[in-house]
C-alpha positions as CSV (number, residue, x, y, z in Angstrom):
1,X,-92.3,3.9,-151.2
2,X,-93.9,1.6,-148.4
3,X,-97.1,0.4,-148.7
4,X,-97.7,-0.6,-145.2
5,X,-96.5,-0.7,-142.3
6,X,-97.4,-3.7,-140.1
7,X,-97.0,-2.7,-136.3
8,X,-97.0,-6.0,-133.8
9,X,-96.7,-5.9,-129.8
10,X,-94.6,-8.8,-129.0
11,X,-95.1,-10.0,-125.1
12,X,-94.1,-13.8,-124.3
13,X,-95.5,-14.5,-127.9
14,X,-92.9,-17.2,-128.8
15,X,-95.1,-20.0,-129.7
16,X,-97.3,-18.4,-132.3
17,X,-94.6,-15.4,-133.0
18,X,-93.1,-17.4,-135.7
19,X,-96.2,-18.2,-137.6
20,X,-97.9,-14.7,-137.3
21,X,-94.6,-13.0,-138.8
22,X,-94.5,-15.6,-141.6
23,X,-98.0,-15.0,-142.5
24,X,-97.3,-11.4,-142.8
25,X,-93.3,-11.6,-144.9
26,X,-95.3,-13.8,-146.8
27,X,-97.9,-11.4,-148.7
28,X,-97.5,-10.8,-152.1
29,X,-97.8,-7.4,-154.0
30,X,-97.2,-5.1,-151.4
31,X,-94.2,-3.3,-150.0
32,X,-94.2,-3.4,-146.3
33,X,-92.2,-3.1,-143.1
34,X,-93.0,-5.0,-140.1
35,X,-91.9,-3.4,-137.1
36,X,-91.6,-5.9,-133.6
37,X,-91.7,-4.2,-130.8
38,X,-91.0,-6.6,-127.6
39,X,-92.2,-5.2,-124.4
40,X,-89.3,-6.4,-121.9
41,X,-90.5,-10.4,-123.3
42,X,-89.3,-13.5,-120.7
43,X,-89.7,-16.3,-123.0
44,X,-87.5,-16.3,-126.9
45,X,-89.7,-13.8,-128.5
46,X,-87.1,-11.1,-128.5
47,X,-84.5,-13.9,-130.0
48,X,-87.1,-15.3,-132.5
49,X,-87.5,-11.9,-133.6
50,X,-83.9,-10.8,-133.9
51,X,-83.7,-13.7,-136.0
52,X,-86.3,-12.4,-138.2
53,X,-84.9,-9.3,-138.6
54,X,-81.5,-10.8,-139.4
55,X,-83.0,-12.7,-142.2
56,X,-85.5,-10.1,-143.7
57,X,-84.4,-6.7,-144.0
58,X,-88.2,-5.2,-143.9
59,X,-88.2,-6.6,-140.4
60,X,-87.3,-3.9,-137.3
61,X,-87.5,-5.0,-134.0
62,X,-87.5,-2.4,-131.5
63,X,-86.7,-3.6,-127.4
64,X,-88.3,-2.3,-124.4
65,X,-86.5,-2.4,-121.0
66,X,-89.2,-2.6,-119.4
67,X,-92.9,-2.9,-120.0
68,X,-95.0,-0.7,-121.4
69,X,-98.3,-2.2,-122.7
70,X,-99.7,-2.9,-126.3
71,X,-101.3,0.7,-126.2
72,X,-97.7,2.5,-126.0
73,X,-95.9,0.0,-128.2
74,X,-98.4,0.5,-131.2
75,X,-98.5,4.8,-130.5
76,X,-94.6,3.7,-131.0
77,X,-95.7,2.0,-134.2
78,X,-97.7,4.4,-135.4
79,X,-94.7,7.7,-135.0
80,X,-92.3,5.1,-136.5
81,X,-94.5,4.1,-139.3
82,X,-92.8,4.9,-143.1
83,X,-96.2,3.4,-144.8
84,X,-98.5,4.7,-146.8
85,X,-101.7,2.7,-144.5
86,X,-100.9,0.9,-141.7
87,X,-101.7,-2.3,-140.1
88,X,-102.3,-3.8,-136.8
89,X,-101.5,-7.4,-135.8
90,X,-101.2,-9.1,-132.4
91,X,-98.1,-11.4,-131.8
92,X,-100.5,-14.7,-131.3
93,X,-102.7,-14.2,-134.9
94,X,-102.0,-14.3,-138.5
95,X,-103.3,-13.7,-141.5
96,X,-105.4,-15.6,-143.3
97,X,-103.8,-15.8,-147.0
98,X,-100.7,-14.2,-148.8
99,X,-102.7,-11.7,-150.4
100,X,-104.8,-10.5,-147.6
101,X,-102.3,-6.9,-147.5
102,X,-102.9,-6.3,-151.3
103,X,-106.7,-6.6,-151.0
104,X,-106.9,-4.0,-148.1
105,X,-104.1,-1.5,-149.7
106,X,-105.5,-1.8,-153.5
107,X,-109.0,-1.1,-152.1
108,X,-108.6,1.7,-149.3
109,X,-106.3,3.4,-152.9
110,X,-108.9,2.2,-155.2
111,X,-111.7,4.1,-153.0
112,X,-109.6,6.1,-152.1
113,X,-110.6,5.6,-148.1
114,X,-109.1,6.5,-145.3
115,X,-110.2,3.5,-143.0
116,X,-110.3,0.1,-145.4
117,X,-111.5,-3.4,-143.4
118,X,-112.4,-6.8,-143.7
119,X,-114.1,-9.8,-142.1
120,X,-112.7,-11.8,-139.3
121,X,-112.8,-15.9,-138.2
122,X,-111.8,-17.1,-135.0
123,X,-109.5,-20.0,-134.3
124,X,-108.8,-22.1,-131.4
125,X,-105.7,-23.7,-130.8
126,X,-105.7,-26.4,-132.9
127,X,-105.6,-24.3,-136.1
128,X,-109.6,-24.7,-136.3
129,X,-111.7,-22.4,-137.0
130,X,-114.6,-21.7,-134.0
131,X,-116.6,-19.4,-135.7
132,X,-116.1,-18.8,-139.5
133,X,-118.7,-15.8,-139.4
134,X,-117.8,-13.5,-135.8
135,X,-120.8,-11.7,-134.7
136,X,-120.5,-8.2,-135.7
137,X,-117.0,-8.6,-137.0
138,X,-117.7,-9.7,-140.6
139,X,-118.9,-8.1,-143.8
140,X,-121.0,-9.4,-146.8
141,X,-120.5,-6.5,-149.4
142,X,-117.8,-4.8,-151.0
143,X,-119.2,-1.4,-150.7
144,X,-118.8,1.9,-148.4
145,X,-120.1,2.1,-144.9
146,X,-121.3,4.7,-142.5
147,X,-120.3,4.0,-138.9
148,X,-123.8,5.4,-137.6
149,X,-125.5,1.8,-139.4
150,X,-122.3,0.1,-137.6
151,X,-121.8,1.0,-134.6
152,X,-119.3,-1.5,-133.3
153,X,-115.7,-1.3,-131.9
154,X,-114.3,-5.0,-131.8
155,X,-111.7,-6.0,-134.0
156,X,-109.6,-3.2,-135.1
157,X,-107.1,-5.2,-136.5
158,X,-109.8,-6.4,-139.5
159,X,-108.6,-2.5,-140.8
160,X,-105.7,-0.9,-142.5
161,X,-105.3,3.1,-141.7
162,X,-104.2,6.0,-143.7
163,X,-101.1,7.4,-142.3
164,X,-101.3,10.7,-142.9
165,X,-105.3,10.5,-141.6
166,X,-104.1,8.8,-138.1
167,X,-101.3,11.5,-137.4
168,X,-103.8,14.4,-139.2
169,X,-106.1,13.8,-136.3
170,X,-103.5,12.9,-133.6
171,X,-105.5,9.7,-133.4
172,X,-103.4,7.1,-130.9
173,X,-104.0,5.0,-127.9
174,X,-105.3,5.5,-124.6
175,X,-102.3,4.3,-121.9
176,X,-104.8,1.8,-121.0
177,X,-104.0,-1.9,-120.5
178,X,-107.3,-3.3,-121.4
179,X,-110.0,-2.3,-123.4
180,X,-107.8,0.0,-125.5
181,X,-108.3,-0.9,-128.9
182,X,-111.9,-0.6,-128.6
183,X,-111.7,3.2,-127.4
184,X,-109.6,4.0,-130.0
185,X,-111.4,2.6,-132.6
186,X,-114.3,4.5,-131.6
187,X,-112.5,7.8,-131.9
188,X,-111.4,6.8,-135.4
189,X,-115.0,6.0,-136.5
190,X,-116.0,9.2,-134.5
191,X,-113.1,11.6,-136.5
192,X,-114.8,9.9,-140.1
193,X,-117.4,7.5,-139.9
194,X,-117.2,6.6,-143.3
195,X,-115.0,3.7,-144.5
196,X,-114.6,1.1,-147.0
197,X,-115.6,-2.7,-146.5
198,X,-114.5,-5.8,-148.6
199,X,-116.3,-9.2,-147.6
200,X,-113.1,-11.6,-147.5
201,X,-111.7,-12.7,-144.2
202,X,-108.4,-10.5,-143.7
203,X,-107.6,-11.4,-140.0
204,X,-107.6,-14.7,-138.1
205,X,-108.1,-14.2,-134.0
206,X,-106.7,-17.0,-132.0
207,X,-108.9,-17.4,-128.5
208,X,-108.6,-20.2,-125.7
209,X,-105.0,-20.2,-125.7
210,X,-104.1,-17.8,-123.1
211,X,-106.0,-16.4,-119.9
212,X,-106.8,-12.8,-119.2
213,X,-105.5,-11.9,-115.3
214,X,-108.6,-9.5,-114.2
215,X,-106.0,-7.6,-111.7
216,X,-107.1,-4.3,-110.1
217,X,-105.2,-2.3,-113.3
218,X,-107.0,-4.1,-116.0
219,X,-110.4,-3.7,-114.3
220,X,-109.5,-0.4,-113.8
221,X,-108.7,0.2,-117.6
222,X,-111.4,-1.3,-118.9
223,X,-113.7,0.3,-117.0
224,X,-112.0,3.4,-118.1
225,X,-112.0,2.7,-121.7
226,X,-115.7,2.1,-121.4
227,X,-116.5,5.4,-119.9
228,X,-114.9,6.8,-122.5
229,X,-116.9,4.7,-125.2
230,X,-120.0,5.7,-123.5
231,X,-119.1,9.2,-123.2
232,X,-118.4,9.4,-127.0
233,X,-121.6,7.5,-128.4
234,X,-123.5,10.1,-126.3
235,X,-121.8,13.1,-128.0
236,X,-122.4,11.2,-131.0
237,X,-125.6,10.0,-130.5
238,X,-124.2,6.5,-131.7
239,X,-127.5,5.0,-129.4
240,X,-126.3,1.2,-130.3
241,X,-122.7,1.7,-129.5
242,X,-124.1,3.2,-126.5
243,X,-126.1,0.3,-125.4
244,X,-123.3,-2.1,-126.2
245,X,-121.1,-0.1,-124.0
246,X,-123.8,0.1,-121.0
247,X,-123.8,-4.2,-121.6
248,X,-120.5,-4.4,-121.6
249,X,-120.2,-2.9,-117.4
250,X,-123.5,-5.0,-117.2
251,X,-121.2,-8.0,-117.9
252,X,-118.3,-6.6,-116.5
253,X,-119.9,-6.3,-113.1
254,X,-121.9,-9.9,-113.1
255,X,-118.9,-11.8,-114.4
256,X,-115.5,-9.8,-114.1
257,X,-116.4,-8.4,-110.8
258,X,-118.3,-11.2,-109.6
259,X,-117.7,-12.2,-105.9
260,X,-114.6,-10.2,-106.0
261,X,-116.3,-7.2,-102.9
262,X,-112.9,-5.4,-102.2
263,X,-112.7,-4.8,-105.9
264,X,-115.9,-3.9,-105.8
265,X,-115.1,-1.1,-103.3
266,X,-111.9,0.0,-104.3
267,X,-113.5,0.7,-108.2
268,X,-116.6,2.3,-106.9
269,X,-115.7,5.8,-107.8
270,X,-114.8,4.5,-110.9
271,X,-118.3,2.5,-111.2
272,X,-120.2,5.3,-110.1
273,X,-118.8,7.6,-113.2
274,X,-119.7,4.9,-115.7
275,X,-122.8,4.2,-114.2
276,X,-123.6,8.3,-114.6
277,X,-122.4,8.2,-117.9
278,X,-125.2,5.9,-119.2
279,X,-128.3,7.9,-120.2
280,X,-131.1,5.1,-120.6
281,X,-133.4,7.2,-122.6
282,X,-130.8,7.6,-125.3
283,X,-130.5,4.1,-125.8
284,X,-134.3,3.8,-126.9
285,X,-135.4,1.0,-128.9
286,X,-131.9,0.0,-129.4
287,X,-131.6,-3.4,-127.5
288,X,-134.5,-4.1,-130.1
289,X,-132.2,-3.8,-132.9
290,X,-129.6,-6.3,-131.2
291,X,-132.3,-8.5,-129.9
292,X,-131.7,-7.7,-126.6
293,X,-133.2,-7.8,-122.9
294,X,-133.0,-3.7,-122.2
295,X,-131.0,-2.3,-120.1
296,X,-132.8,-0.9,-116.6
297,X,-131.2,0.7,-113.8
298,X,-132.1,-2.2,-111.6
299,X,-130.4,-4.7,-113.5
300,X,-127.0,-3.1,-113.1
301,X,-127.9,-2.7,-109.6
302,X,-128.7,-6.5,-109.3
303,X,-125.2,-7.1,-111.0
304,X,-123.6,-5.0,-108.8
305,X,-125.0,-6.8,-105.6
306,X,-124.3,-10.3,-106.8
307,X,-123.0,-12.8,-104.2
C-alpha cells in the first residue's frame, strides 16, 4: 500500500528540480510515489527527471506534448494517484526535513482527518529563509481547526489530502493558469471545513527567483479565480475570506492592472462581475479583525482610475 502520492508540475524547473525531488525520495517512514509530470519543459527538466525515474523506481514521470498548465497536470495527478493522502509540491520548493511526509500521514491517520497541514517559511534564493513565520500560513498548535476561525486560501501545498475524500467530492482544479490553487482550496475547506493542524514547518516556498508575466490570460484567470472565491465566501458566509478576496482585485487593479488601460478595457466585463460579486455589507467588521483600512466602493473605483 502507498502512503502518498506526491504530485509535482514540472515547467523549465531544472535548477531547483533536482533538490525538490531529493527532498521528497529522501523522507523516511513513508511509502510514496512521486509522479513528474513535465508540461512540454524547454530547459533539462524532462532529462533530469527521466533520470530520476531511472534511478528510483517510486519515481513516474509523465510527458506532455504540449502545455497544459499546473491546474491540469495536478487534476492528472490526482486520477493517477495510488496513495492513501496526497501531496502537492511545486518543481522550484522542497521540503523542509526527511520526516516532514511521516508527520502529515501519521497525523491526518492518527485523527483520522481528511485535510492534515502544516506551517510554511519562505526562502529566497540563496537558501535563506525571508520569513520564518508567513502571515497567515503558519500554525502554533497541534489541534483541530474549523475553516470558519481560518478563513484563508494561500498555501495549499502546507496539506496532505485524503484520496478517497478528494475524488468523493469530485474536488479538482479550475483550468485556470493563475490563481488556481487558491479556488480550489477554498472548495476543499467549503466541502469540510474541519481539518487537522500540526505546528512544524512542512513546506519551504522559494520567492524572488522567477518573475510572474501578467499577460492578458493570467489576468484573466486570476480575476476569474477570484470571482469564484468571492462567490463561494458569500454562500458561505466566510465574511473574512470574503474581504481578503475583495483586497485581492483591490490590489490587483492598483498594481497588476496599473497603467496597463487596454487591459483595463478588454477585462472590464470581467471586472464588472467581480466588482458585483462583492457585497460590502457582508464583509462587516471584518477588515477589523485583519487590521485593515475597509473596503468602500470608492476605493476600487480610485484603483480602477489610476494613471
Amino acid at each position: 500500500m502507498i502512503d502518498v502520492s506526491v504530485v509535482i508540475p514540472v515547467y523549465n524547473a531544472s535548477l531547483w528540480l533536482e533538490e525538490c525531488v531529493n527532498s521528497v525520495l529522501s523522507q523516511q517512514g513513508v511509502r510514496m510515489e512521486v509522479l513528474l509530470l513535465d508540461d512540454c519543459s524547454t530547459d533539462e527538466s524532462l532529462s533530469l527527471a527521466k533520470q530520476f525515474q531511472k534511478q528510483d523506481d517510486r519515481v513516474i514521470v509523465i510527458q506532455h506534448p504540449e502545455r497544459v498548465y499546473s491546474a491540469v497536470l495536478r487534476n492528472q495527478g490526482i486520477d493517477l494517484a495510488r496513495g492513501e493522502y496526497i501531496a502537492f509540491m511545486d518543481a522550484d520548493d522542497f521540503y523542509p526535513s526527511e520526516d516532514t511526509l511521516h508527520k502529515l500521514i501519521e497525523t491526518a491517520r492518527k485523527e483520522d482527518a481528511p485535510v492534515c497541514g502544516g506551517s510554511l517559511q519562505r526562502w529566497d534564493q540563496q537558501r535563506k529563509a525571508v520569513v520564518s513565520y508567513v502571515p497567515n500560513q503558519y500554525f502554533l498548535n497541534e489541534q483541530w481547526a474549523d475553516f470558519v476561525d481560518y478563513q484563508y486560501v494561500g498555501g495549499f501545498y502546507r496539506y496532505v489530502y485524503r484520496k478517497s475524500f478528494l475524488d468523493q467530492h469530485q474536488l479538482r482544479f479550475a483550468n485556470l493558469r493563475r490563481f488556481q490553487d487558491c479556488e480550489w482550496l477554498a472548495r476543499v475547506m467549503a466541502t469540510n471545513p474541519k481539518f487537522y493542524t500540526i505546528k512544524d514547518c512542512v513546506y519551504i516556498y522559494r520567492k524572488g527567483h522567477k518573475k510572474v508575466a501578467w499577460n492578458h490570460e493570467n489576468l484573466k484567470d486570476h480575476l476569474t479565480g477570484v470571482l469564484s472565491v468571492l462567490n463561494l465566501s458569500k454562500q458561505h458566509e466566510y465574511s473574512i475570506l470574503h474581504f481578503r478576496m475583495a483586497k485581492n482585485f483591490l490590489d490587483a487593479l492598483a498594481f497588476k492592472l496599473r497603467y496597463r488601460y487596454i487591459e483595463k478595457f478588454r477585462l472590464l466585463p470581467l471586472m464588472i462581475r467581480v466588482y458585483k460579486a462583492i457585497d460590502f455589507k457582508m464583509m462587516g467588521n471584518a477588515h477589523r479583525t485583519l487590521h485593515l483600512n475597509p473596503i468602500v466602493p470608492a476605493k476600487i473605483l480610485r484603483a480602477f482610475l489610476l494613471r
